[in-house]
C-alpha positions in Angstrom: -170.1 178.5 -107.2 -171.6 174.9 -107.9 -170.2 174.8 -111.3 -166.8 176.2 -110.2 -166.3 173.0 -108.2 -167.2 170.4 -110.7 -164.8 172.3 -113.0 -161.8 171.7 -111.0 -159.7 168.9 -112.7 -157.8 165.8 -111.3 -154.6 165.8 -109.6 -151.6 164.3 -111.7 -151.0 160.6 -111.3 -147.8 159.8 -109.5 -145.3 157.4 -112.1 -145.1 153.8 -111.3 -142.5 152.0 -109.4 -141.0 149.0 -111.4 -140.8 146.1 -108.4 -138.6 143.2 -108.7 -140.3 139.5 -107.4 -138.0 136.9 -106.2 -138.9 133.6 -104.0 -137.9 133.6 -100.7 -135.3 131.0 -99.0 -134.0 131.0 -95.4 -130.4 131.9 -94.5 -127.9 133.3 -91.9 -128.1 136.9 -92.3 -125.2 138.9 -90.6 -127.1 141.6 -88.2 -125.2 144.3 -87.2 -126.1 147.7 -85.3 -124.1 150.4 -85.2 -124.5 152.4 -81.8 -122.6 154.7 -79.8 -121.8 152.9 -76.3 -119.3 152.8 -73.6 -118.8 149.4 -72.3 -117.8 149.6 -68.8 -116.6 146.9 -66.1 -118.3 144.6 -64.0 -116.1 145.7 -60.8 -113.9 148.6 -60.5 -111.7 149.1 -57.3 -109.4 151.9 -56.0 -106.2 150.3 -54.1 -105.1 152.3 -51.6 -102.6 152.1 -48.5 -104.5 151.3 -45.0 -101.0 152.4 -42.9 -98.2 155.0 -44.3 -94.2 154.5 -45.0 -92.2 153.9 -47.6 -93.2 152.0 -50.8 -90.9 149.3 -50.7 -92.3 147.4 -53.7 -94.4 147.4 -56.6 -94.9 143.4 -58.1 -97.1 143.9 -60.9 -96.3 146.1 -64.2 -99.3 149.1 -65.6 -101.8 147.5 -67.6 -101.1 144.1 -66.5 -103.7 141.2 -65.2 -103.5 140.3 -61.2 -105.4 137.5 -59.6 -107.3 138.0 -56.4 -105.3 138.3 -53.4 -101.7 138.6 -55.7 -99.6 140.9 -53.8 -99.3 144.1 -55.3 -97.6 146.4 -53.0 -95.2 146.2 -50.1 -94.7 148.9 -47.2 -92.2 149.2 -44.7 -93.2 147.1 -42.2 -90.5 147.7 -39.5 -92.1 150.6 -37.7 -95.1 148.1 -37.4 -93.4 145.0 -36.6 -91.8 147.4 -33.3 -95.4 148.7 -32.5 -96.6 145.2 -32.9 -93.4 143.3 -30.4 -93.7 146.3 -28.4 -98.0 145.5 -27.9 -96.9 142.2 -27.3 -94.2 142.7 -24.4 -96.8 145.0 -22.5 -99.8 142.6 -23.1 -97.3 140.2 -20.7 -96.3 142.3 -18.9 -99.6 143.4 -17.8 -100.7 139.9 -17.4 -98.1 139.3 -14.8 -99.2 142.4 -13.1 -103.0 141.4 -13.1 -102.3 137.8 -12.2 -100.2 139.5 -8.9 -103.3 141.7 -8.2 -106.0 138.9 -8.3 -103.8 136.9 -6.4 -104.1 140.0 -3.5 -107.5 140.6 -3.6 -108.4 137.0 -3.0 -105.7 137.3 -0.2 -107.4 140.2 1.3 -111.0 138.3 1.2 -110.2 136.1 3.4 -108.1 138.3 5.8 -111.3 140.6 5.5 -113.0 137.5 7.5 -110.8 136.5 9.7 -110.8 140.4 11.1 -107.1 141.0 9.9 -107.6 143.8 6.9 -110.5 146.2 6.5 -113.4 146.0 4.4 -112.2 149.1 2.2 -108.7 147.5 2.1 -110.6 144.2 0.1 -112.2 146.5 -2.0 -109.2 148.6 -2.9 -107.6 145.3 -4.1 -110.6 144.0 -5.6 -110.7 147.3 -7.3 -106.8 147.0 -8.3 -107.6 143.6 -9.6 -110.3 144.5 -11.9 -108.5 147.3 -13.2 -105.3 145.6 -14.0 -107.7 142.9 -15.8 -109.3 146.0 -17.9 -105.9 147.0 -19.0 -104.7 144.0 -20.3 -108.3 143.5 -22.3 -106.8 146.6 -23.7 -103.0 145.5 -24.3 -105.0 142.7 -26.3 -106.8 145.1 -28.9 -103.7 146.9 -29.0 -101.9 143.4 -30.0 -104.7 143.1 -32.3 -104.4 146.3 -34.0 -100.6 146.1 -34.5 -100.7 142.9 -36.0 -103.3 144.1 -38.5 -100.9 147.1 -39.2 -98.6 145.2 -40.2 -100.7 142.3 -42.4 -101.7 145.7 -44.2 -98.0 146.6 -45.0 -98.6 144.6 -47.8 -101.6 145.2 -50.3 -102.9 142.8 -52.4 -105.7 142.5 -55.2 -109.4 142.6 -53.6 -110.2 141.6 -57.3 -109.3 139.7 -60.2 -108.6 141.9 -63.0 -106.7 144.8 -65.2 -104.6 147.0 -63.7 -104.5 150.5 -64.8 -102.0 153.0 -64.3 -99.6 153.1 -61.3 -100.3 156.0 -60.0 -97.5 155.8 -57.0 -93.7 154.5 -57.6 -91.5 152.5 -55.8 -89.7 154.8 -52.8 -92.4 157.5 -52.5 -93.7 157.8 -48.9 -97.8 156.6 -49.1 -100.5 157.4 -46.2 -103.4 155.7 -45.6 -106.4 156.2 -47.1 -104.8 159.3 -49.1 -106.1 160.9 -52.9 -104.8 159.4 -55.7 -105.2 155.5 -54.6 -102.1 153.3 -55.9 -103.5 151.8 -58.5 -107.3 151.1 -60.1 -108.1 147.5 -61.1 -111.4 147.1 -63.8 -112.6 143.1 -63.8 -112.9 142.5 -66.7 -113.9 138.7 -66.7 -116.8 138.3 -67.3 
């Protein structure tokens, strides 16, 4: 078995290469990588309607660039400019009627002391007072609130950007925060 291995004979020689020599200089080199990617934008936002009516008008066209805060979209704002006059003519009215109750109750705390009213009569008016002051507290936030209603009649860009496709036309009825939004705008700078 000794022999058997010294027997065994060499394995083949792979050919040569022929290599080429050259001398080396520095240059601009154009580096390119091919890659599957998706590029993507830096800000994406869905538009959509904060109050429902009628799309009165659409400013921009698809595909087109908007500036932040361009108007985009305008709803009907007359059922919101009624709400918002009607808020309004309560908030004074109630302001009359809470100026008239204060007015009592301090008339009543000083009959209380001179022995003329009752002590539950002071507090009913003190009471009246308070509660006419609470309700137009809330005639204000109802001013508020109407106003803003009708501010958000019309839309405008959050973002400056691309839009993509309009996704509601001119005349169709919109509701707030409903599925499809209105449009989608991609920033695309930078």
């Amino acid at each position: 078995c000794f022999a058997a291995a010294c027997s065994k004979s060499a394995p083949p020689r792979q050919p040569s290469v022929p290599v080429s020599v050259t001398t080396v200089k520095r240059t601009s080199v154009p580096y390119i990588v091919t890659a599957n990617g998706i590029a993507e934008p830096m800000q994406t936002v869905a538009v959509e309607a904060q109050v429902n009516g009628i799309l009165n008008r659409v400013t921009f066209a698809e595909g087109q660039p908007v500036q932040a805060g361009q108007i985009l979209f305008e709803i009907d704002s007359r059922p919101y400019v009624a709400l918002l006059e009607q808020a309004r003519a309560q908030l004074v009215r109630d302001e009359a009627q809470a100026e008239n109750a204060h007015r009592d109750a301090a008339r009543y705390a000083a009959l209380v002391k001179e022995g003329y009213v009752t002590g539950s009569q002071a507090d009913q008016a003190e009471a009246t007072a308070a509660s006419a002051a609470a309700t137009v507290a809330a005639d204000r936030a109802n001013v508020s609130k109407a106003a803003l209603d009708v501010a958000n009649s019309t839309i405008r860009a959050p973002i400056s950007g691309r839009t993509g496709s309009l996704l509601v036309r001119q005349g169709n009825l919109v509701k707030a925060n409903s599925n499809p939004p209105l449009v989608v705008i991609n920033q695309i700078q930078p």
